[in-house]
Residue, then its C-alpha position, 0 to 999 in steps of 0.5 A: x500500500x502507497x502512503x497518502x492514498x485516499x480509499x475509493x470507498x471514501x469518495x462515496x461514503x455519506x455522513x448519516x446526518x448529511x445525504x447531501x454530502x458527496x464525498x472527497x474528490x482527491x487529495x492536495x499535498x502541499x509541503x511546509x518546511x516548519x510544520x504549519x501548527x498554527x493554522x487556521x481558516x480566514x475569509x479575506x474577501x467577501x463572500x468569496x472561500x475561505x483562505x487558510x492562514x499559516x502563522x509562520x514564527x520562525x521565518x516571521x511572516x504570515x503564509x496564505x494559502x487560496x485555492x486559485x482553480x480547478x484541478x485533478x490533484x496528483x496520480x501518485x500510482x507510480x510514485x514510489x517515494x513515500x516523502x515526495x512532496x509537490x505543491x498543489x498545482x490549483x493553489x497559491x501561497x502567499x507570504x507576507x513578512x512581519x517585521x516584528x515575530x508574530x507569534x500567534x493569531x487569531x481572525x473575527x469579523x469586526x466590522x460584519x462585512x463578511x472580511x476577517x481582521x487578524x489579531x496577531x500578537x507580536x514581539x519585541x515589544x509584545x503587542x496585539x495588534x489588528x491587521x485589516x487588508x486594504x483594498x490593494x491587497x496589503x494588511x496594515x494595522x489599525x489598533x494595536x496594545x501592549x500587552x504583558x511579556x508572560x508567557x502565552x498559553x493554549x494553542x489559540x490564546x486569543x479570544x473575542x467576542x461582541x458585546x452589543x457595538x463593542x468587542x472583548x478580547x481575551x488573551x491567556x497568559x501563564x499567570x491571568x487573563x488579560x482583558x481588552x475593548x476594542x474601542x479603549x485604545x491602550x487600556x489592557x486589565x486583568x480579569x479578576x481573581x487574577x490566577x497564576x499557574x493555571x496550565x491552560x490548554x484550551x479555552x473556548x467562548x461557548x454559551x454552555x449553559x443556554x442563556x445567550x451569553x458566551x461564557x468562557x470554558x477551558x480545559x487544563x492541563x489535568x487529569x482530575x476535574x480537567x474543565x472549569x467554566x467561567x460564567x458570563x454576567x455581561x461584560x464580566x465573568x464569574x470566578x472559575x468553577x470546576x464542572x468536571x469533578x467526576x472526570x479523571x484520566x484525561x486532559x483531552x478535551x474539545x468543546x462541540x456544537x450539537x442539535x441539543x447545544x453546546x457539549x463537551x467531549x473528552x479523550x478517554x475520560x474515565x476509560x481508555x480509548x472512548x470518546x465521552x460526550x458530556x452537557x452541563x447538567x447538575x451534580x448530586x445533592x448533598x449537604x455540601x454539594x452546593x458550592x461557592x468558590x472563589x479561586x484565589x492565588x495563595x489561599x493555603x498560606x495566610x494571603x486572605x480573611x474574610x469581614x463582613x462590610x454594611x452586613x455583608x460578607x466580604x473576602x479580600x485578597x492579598x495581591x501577590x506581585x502588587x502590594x493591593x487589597x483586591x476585595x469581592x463582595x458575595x452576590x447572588x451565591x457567587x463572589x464577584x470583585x469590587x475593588x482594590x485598595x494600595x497596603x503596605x510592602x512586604x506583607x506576609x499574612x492577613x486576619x480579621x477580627x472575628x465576623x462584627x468588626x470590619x478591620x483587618x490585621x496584617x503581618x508585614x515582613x521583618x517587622x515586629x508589630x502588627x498593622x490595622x486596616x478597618x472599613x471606614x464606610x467607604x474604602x479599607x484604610x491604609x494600614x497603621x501600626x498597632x498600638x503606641x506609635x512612638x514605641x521602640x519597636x527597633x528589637x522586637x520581633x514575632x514570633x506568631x500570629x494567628x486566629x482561634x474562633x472570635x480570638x485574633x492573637x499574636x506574640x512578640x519578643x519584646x527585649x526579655x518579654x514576650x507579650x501575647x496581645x489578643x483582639x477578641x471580635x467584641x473588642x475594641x482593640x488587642x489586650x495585653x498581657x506580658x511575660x516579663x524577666x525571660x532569657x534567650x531568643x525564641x523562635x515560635x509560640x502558640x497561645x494556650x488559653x489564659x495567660x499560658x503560651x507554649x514557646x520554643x527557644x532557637x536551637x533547642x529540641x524541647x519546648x516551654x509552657x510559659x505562666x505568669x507567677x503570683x509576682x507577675x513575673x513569667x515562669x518557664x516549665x519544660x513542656x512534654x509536647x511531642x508534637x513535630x511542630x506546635x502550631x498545630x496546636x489549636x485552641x477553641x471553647x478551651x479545649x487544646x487540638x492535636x490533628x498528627x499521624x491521621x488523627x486528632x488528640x485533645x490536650x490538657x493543661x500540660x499537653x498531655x494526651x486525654x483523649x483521641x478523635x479518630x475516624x472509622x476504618x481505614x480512613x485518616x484525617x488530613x484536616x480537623x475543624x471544631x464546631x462546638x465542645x461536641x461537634x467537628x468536621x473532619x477532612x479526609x486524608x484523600x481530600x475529597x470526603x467530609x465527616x461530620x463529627x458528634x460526640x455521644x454520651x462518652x464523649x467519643x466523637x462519632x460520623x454522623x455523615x460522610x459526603x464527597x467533596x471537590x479535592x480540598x487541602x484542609x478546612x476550617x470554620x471561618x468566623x464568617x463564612x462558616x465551613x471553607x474548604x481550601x484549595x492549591x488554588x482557591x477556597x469554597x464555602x459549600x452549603x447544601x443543594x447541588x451544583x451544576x456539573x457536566x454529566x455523561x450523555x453519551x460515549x463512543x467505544x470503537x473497541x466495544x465489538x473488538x473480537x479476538x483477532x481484531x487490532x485494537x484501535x489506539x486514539x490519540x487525540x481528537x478534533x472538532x470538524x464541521x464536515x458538511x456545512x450545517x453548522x453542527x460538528x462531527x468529532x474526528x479522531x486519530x487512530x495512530x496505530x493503523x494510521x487511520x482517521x475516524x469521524x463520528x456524528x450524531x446517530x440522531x439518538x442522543x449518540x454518536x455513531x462513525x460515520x466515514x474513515x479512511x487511512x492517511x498514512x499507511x507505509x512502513x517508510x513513513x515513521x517520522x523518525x521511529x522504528x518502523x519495526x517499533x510501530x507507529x505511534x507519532x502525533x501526525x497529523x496534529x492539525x484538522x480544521x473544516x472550510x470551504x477553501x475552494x468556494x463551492x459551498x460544500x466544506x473541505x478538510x485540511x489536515x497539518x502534519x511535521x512537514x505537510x499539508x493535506x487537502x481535501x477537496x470536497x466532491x461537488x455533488x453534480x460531478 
């Protein structure tokens, strides 16, 4: 068998849901030196075909491929050389050189004349830039916007939209997403909550939920819960909420428009070698199914608390490259961001002062006191030093703070004192109490309860309880805590927590173990929140279970209830927002009910009826084509083991059925690089895209490997 041979069968195989479809006609081949992974359609002229545009970065151009008339394609029965490689005789390429590095683009109708524009994002310095084609042929641009040096992400990191008589554009960075009007020339912002670090591999405007909005969706570079959806509120988004907590196995992922909308298909999702298609819908009830989250850049070290303003509740952020408050007020079940407001350099950490009071404590960097900032009925004040102003504070140094219940508290050297202040939520300001006359340098404290820390001097292996004698001067005591770290002891209604090893142990005054919470069976707790003397929750150490703990007439704390909850590091009960379940990468306030998820509709197994000596068929990737025009697409897929490409449409059933296949490569010759004896399993083609390139209304295919393009002209139906 040749390679690139085009099966007679192929010519007249029909899609099931377009009679009218007539087949291929031939096969166009055309060589590209440096592969032409950023392809993509664009119609230069007015109702005339669609051109295919090749973003050319090493050579820094952009190459136009335009079908120039009808031809027969190649007879390639006597070639014997599977890499002979001609140009299309009825095409033309056209290269137009850049002088600055055009890196990638993407192409919408701006005006609705029927003529794309091109919104190419360029180098040195890095610019978006719209390139529109004048009447003589030349594109020439007409806005352009600075726009961050960050590294890009996804393969088509440009998004656009309208809204009403403007445009919105999106372009994904490693570390947010920025966001631009068309019509504010020089005005680029990032879309809040700024998130970095979200390995974004797609993302698509789809209205997934059927409200006439465009929302954005992106599939991440993930195994587990691959796609999060940020729901359209006009010209704004809501925060990212992952829809795919039951998905796992996969990080391929297309979004699809069907007869009964928008869908979401997914490579081996749950099961090798399937396609799977899943709608939004809504997840299982239960008491935590509910969720409001709040993606958040550093939410498991201290960057944000929660207050409530004008009896609201409010969460703010700190900004991680900026030293901002970035505050989001809770509206309709969703956080929504309000606004910023500038605070000091180099803060570590931020508490508030328990659910009444709207003030905020700030730890700053290499310093020794504590800062405030409190709602004064229009913004969060600059933050000011707690306390006497005109104190020395030159050697004092802090050594913890932290929040236990309605308790703010924190401890600093102070010379030969250690002074613990606590801010209870019905005060007015911190309380004072002093542990006077102690030597050495210490390291790390934790409040006790009462007038009693626990403390450990640098250098030492044991730690201290630290009293207050009868002379008020402090009393040191060698402690028999045999923790591995003492700030994971926690305080709360008087009682003293351990959470180590899986489970959690309470404490008495002399940190003695009294008792120990456990799970039942196999399970071990990762994450401990008391409620009340007699009530908890427990985060399992899997992250995805929360017990609800309560204690029976001995006191031994039993599960009340067992539900599945988005994968979580730790929770804790927040003064304000009750039970929060924190994230790598975001907090969730759940409460009962359900959220809307992405749940199974169908799913294609091409191995289902495999029989014994049946090859097995190994997908690979897969591509959204819209193989007969009718604005609804079919999902092709790679087999790259037997060089075969499946397309599956709709069965008219709800399912998806293969309608056509055929094989592109097939000759041993051809392994890009491999063993040929090894198999074949490259990535080629990589590429596939649908269009009417030769302008007869009936839609073409373009395939993209390492070194070619591949063409095929749909068959007119009158030949």
């Amino acid at each position: 068998m040749k390679p690139l041979i085009l099966l007679a069968a192929l010519a007249v195989a029909l899609l099931a849901n377009a009679g009218e479809f007539p087949g291929w006609q031939g096969l166009r081949v055309i060589k590209v030196d440096n592969g032409a992974y950023k392809m993509l359609p664009i119609h230069e002229f007015k109702d005339g075909p669609a051109s295919l545009l090749v973003v050319e970065t090493r050579q820094s151009r952009l190459d136009f491929y335009r079908y120039v008339g009808k031809g027969d394609g190649f007879d390639f029965s006597n070639v014997e050389n599977p890499n002979y490689l001609p140009m299309a005789e009825d095409f033309e390429k056209e290269e137009v050189a850049m002088s600055r590095l055009p890196q990638v683009a993407s192409v919408f109708d701006v005006e609705g004349d029927g003529v794309d524009e091109i919104f190419l994002v360029q180098s040195d310095p890095r610019k978006l830039v719209v390139l529109k084609r004048d009447e003589s042929g030349e594109w020439n641009s007409i806005k352009e916007w600075e726009i961050a040096t960050s590294e890009l992400s996804t393969h088509k990191p440009i998004l656009i939209r309208r809204l009403k008589k403007d445009l919105q554009i999106l372009v994904s960075m490693s570390d947010g997403i920025q966001v631009i009007r068309y019509s504010e020339p020089d005005e680029v912002e990032w879309m809040q909550p700024r998130e970095r670090e979200i390995e974004r591999n797609r993302w698509w405007f789809v209205d997934l939920d059927g409200d006439e909005d465009l929302d954005v969706v992106e599939a991440r570079n993930t195994v587990s819960a691959p796609i999060r959806w940020y729901e359209s509120e006009g010209e704004k988004f809501r925060p990212a909420v992952s829809v795919s907590e039951e998905i796992t196995n996969t990080n391929v992922a297309r979004s699809m428009r069907t007869t009964e909308g928008p869908k979401i298909a997914f490579l081996g999702a749950n099961q090798a070698n399937t396609i799977s298609f899943y709608e939004l819908g809504l997840g299982d009830e239960s008491a935590y199914g509910k969720r409001n989250l709040l993606p958040l850049s550093q939410p498991d070290s201290g960057g944000w608390a929660a207050v409530k303003v004008g009896g609201k509740k409010v969460i703010v952020e700190l900004g991680r490259n900026k030293p901002i408050l970035n505050v989001y007020q809770e509206s309709d079940g969703f956080w929504s961001f309000s606004k910023s407001y500038p605070v000091l350099q180099d803060i570590k950490s931020i508490e508030s002062v328990g659910d009444k009071a709207s003030t905020l404590l700030f730890r700053v960097e290499e310093e020794g006191h504590i800062y405030e900032s409190h709602w004064d009925g229009a913004r969060f004040t600059f933050p000011k030093r707690v306390g006497d102003p005109s104190l020395d504070s030159g050697d004092w140094k802090l050594l913890a703070f932290d929040q236990f219940g309605d308790d703010t508290w924190w401890v600093t050297q102070r010379g030969s004192s250690l002074v613990l202040s606590i801010w209870n939520a019905k005060g007015k300001g911190p309380e004072e109490v002093e542990f006077a006359g102690l030597d050495g340098d210490f390291e790390n404290a934790v409040w006790l309860g009462g007038e009693r820390l626990l403390v450990k001097k640098k250098f030492s292996k044991t730690t201290s309880i630290c009293s207050l004698e009868e002379d008020g001067q402090a009393k040191l005591a060698t402690s028999r805590f045999k923790g591995v770290d003492i700030r994971r002891i926690r305080l709360h209604d008087g009682t003293l927590y351990l959470a180590e090893d899986g489970v959690v142990q309470k404490l008495d005054d002399n940190l003695d173990v009294i008792d120990q919470i456990m799970l039942e069976g196999d399970y071990s707790i990762s994450s401990f929140a008391p409620v009340s003397k007699t009530e908890a929750y427990a985060l399992e150490s899997d992250g995805e279970h929360i017990h609800f703990l309560k204690a029976d007439k001995s006191g031994i704390f039993q599960t009340q209830s067992r539900d599945m909850v988005p994968y979580s590091l730790s929770l804790t009960v927040d003064p304000v927002l009750g039970l929060t379940l924190i994230g790598a990468n975001s907090i969730n306030v759940p409460s009962k009910g359900s959220s809307r998820q992405l749940v199974l509709s169908s799913m294609v197994d091409p191995n289902e009826n495999a029989g014994r000596d049946y090859e097995k068929k190994t997908l690979g990737t897969l591509f959204t084509v819209d193989v007969d025009g009718d604005g609804i697409d079919e999902m092709a897929t790679v087999d790259y083991g037997q060089r075969d490409i499946i397309v599956y449409g709709e069965d008219g059933e709800g399912g998806y059925e293969e309608v056509i296949s055929w094989k592109v490569y097939d000759d041993g010759k051809y392994p890009y690089g491999q063993d040929a004896n090894a198999g074949r399993n490259s990535v080629n083609p990589y590429r596939m895209i649908s269009l009417d390139i030769d302008g007869d209304s009936i839609q073409d295919l373009v395939l993209a490997s390492h070194d070619r393009i591949l063409i095929y002209l749909a068959r007119d139906s009158e030949s």
